[in-house]
C-alpha positions in Angstrom: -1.5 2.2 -7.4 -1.8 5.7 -5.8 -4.3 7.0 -8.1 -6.3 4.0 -7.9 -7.4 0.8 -6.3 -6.0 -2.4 -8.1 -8.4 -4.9 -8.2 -7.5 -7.9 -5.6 -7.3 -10.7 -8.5 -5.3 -8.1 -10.7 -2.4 -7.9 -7.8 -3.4 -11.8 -7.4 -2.3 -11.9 -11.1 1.0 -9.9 -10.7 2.0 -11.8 -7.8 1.7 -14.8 -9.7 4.0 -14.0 -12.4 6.5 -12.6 -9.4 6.5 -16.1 -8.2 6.9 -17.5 -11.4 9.9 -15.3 -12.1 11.4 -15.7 -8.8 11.5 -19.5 -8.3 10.9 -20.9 -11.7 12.2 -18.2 -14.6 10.9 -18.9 -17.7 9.3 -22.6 -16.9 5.9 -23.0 -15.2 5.8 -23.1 -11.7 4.5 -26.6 -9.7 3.7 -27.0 -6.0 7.1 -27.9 -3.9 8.9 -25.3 -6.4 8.4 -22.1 -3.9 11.4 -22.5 -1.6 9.8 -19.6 0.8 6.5 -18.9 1.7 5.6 -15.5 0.1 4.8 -13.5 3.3 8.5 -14.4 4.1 9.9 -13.3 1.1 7.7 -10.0 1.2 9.6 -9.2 4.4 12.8 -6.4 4.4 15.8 -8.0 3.9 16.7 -6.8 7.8 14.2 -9.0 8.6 15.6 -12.1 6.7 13.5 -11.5 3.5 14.0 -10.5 0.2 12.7 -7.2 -0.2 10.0 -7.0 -2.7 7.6 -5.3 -1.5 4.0 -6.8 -0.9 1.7 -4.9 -3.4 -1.3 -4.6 -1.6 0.9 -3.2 1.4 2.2 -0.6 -0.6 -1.0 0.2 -2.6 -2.7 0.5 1.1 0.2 3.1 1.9 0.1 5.3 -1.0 -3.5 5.5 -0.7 -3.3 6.6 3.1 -0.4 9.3 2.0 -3.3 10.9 0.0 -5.2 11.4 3.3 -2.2 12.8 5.2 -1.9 15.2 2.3 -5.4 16.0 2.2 -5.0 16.7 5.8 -2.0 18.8 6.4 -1.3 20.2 2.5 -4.2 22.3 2.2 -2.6 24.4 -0.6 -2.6 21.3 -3.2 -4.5 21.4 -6.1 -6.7 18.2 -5.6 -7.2 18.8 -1.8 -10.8 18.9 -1.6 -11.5 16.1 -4.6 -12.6 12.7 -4.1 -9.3 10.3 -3.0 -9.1 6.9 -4.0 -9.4 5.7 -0.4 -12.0 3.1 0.4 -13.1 2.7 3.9 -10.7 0.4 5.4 -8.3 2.9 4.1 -9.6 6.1 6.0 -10.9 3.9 9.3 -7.1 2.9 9.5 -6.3 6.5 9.0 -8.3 7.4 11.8 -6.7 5.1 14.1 -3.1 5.7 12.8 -3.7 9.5 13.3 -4.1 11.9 16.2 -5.2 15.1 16.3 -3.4 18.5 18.8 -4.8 21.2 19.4 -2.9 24.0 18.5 -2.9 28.1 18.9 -5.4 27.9 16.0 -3.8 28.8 12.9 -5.0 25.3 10.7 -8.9 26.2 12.0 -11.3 27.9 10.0 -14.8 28.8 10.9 
């Protein structure tokens, strides 16, 4: 998921069998058998969820820890190739992110 952008009906796909697991085991899963509504159960247990973690949340996060990389690790290997942010990603970025002017030492001209 860091590398590269699931498609939105693969994670659909994987959630689906998450559900499964989680309220039904083995058998098939019917409406009425979800005891909590997913968002819910996505939520850190400090928050009165369960903990697992929502899959396009974290997907969106790794992909956003390339950009900070990209952005302050300049000595990696990769900096400078293509990341597998999409523009949502990088606009979100942008907002998250400020920049400081410094004594200088980061700019090159």
């Amino acid at each position: 998921m860091t590398a590269i952008k699931l498609p939105k009906h693969f994670l659909q796909q994987i959630d689906k069998a998450r559900h499964k697991f989680l309220w039904a085991g083995r058998e098939e899963i019917y409406e009425g058998k979800c005891k909590v509504n997913w968002a819910k159960v996505c939520l850190p247990i400090k928050y009165e969820g369960l903990g697992i973690p929502d899959l396009q949340k974290i997907g969106r996060a790794l992909r956003l820890c390339w950009l900070w990389h990209q952005w302050t690790s300049l000595d990696k290997p990769w900096v400078g190739m293509s990341t597998p942010c999409d523009d949502i990603d990088r606009k979100l970025f942008a907002a998250s992110t400020e920049v400081v002017v410094g004594d200088g030492t980061k700019a090159s001209f």
